[in-house]
C-alpha positions as CSV (number, residue, x, y, z in Angstrom):
1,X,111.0,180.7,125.5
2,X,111.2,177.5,127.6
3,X,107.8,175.7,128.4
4,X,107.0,174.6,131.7
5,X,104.5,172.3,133.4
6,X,101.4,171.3,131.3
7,X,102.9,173.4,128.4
8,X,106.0,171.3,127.6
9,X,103.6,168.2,127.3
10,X,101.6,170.2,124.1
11,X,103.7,168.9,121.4
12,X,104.4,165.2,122.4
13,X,100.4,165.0,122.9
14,X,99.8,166.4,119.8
15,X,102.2,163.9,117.9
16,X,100.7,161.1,119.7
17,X,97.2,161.7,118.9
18,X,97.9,162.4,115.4
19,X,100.0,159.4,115.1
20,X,96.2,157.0,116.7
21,X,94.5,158.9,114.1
22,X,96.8,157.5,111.1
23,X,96.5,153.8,112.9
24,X,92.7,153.9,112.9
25,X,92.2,155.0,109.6
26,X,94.9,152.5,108.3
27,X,93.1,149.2,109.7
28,X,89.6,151.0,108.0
29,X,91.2,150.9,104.1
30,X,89.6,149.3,101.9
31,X,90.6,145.4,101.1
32,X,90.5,144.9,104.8
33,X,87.5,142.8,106.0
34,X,85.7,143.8,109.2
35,X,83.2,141.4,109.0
36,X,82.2,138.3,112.0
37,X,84.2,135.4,112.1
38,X,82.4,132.5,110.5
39,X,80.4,130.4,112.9
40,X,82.3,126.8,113.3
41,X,79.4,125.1,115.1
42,X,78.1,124.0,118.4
43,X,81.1,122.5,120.7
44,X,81.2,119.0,119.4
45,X,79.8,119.4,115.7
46,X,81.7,119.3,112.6
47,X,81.7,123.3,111.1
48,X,79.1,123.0,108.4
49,X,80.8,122.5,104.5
50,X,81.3,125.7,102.7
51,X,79.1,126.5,99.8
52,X,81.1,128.2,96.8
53,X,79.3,130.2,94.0
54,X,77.8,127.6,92.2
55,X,76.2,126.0,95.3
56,X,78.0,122.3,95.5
57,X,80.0,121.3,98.9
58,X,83.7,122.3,98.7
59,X,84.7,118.8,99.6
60,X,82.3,116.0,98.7
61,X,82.9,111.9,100.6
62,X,81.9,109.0,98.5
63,X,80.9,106.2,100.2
64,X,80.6,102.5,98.7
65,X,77.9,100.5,100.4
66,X,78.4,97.2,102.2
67,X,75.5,95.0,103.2
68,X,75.3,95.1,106.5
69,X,73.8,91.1,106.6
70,X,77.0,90.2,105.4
71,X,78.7,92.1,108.3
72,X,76.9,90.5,111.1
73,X,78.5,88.8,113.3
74,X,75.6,87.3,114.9
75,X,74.0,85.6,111.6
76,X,75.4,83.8,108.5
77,X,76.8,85.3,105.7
78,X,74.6,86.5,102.6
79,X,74.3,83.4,99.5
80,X,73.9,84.3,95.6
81,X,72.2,82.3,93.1
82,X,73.0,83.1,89.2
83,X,71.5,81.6,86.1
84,X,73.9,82.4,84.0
85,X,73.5,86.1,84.2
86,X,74.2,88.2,87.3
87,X,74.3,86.6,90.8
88,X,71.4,87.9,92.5
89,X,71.7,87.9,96.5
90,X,68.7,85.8,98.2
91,X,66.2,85.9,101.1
92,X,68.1,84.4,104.0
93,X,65.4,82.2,106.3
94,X,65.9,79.8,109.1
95,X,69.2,79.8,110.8
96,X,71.8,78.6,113.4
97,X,75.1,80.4,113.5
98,X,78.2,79.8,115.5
99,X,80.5,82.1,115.9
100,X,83.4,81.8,119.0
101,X,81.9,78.7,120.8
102,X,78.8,80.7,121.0
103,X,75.1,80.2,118.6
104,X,72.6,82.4,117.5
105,X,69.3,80.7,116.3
106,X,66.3,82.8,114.4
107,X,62.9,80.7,112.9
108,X,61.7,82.4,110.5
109,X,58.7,82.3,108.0
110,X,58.7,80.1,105.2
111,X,59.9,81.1,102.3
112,X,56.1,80.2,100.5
113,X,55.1,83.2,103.1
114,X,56.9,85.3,101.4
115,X,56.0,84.9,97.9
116,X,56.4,88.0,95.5
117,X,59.3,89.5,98.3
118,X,61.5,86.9,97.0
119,X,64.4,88.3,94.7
120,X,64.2,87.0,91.1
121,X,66.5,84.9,89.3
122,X,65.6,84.7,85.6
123,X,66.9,82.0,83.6
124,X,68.1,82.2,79.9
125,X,66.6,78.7,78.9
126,X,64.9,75.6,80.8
127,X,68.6,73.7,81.1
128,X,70.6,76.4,82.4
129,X,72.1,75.3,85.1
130,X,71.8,77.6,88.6
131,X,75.0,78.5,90.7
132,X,74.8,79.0,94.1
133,X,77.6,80.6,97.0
134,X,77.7,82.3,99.8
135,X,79.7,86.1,99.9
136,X,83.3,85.9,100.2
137,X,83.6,82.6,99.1
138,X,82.4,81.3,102.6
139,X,82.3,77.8,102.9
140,X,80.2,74.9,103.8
141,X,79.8,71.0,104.8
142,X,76.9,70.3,102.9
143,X,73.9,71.5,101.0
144,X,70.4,70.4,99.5
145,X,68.4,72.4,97.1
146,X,65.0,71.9,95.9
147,X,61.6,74.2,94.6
148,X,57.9,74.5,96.0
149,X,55.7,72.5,93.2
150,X,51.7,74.3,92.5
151,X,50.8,71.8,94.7
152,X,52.4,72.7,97.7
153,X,55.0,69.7,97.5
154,X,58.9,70.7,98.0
155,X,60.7,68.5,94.9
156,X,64.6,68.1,95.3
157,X,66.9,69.6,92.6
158,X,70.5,68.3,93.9
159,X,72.5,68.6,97.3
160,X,75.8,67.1,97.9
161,X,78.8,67.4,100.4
162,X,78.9,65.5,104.1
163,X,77.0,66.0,107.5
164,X,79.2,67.4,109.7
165,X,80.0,65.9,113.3
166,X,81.3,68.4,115.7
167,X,82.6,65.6,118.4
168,X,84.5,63.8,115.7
169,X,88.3,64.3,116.7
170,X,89.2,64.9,113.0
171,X,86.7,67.1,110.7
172,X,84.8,64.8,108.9
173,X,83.6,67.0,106.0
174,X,85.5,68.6,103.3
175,X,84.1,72.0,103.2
176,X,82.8,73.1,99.2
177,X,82.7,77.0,98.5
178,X,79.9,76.8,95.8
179,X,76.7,74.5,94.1
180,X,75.4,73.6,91.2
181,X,71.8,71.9,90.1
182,X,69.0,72.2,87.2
183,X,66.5,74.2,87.6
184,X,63.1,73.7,88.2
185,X,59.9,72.7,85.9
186,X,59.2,75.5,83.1
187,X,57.0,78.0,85.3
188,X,56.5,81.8,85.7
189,X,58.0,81.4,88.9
190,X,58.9,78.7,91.4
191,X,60.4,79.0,94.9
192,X,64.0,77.8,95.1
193,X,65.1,77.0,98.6
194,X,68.6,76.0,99.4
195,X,69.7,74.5,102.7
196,X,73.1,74.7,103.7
197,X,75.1,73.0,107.0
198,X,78.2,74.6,108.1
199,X,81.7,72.8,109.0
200,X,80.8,74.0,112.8
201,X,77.6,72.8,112.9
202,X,75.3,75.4,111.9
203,X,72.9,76.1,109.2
204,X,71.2,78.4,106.9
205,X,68.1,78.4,104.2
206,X,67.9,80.8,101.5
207,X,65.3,81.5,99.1
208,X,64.7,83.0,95.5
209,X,62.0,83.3,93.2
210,X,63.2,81.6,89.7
211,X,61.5,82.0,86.3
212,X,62.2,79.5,83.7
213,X,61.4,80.0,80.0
């Protein structure tokens, strides 16, 4: 018998909704995750770092630290003194540093002020000779060194090199990149100070605390 009307639609309908049924129970089988999409952050953050089973980062950055003295541009450039063991970076102090035509000046406290926040420099024997530079081989005019006495009186241990004159036509200072000089009087400790005059016409002190045997 031929269907007409509303009748003739009874089997298409009937294949159509059985047909939904398979699709909705295919996208429920198992293996199939249903679960919210992982939260990537605030609008401008980085998506936090995924934890894996045993609880470290998935990725992990190593950084190397750089001083950031050193990186200044508007003061001079961190100085080591060594003893014969490791070069130990020292106190900068009072300062004048050109950079571009244009000088930055600081006064700070004496380097008897600071006392016990001095780094260390501990010598091997009373001869050993001390070794001073400034990072990345920087160099300099001229330089004096000397050490605070018990008394209070600043005795000179060595200094060499030539004043600089910024108005001469041709530079008249050939530029060293390091210094030597004896050490001080046997003594717990002693303040080592070592003043330094750059080929533009600045200057720097630095300071260290050195033991000799």
């Amino acid at each position: 018998m031929k269907r007409t009307g509303l009748a003739a639609l009874a089997i298409p309908t009937s294949v159509l909704m059985a047909t939904l049924w398979l699709a909705i129970a295919c996208s429920s089988s198992p293996g199939t995750s249903t679960g919210p999409a992982q939260h990537s952050g605030a609008p401008g953050q980085s998506p936090s770092p995924v934890i894996d089973v045993t609880g470290a980062p998935s990725t992990t950055t190593v950084g190397t630290p750089v001083p950031m003295e050193s990186k200044d541009p508007n003061a001079p450039p961190v100085a080591t003194l060594s003893g014969g063991g490791a070069a130990v970076q020292g106190m900068t102090g009072s300062y004048c540093w050109t950079v571009a035509g244009t000088s930055a000046c600081a006064d700070l406290p004496a380097f008897t002020d600071s006392g016990p926040d001095l780094p260390v420099v501990t010598l091997s024997s009373a001869d050993t000779q001390l070794q001073f530079s400034l990072a990345d081989g920087y160099a300099f005019a001229s330089w004096t060194a000397s050490y605070v006495d018990d008394n209070g009186n600043v005795v000179a241990l060595g200094g060499g090199g030539s004043s600089f004159d910024p108005d001469a036509v041709h530079s008249s200072a050939a530029p060293v990149t390091s210094a030597s000089f004896g050490p001080p009087t046997a003594h717990d400790q002693s303040i080592v100070q070592v003043f330094v005059r750059f080929t533009d016409g600045g200057d720097a002190s630095y300071g260290w605390n050195v033991a000799v045997p």
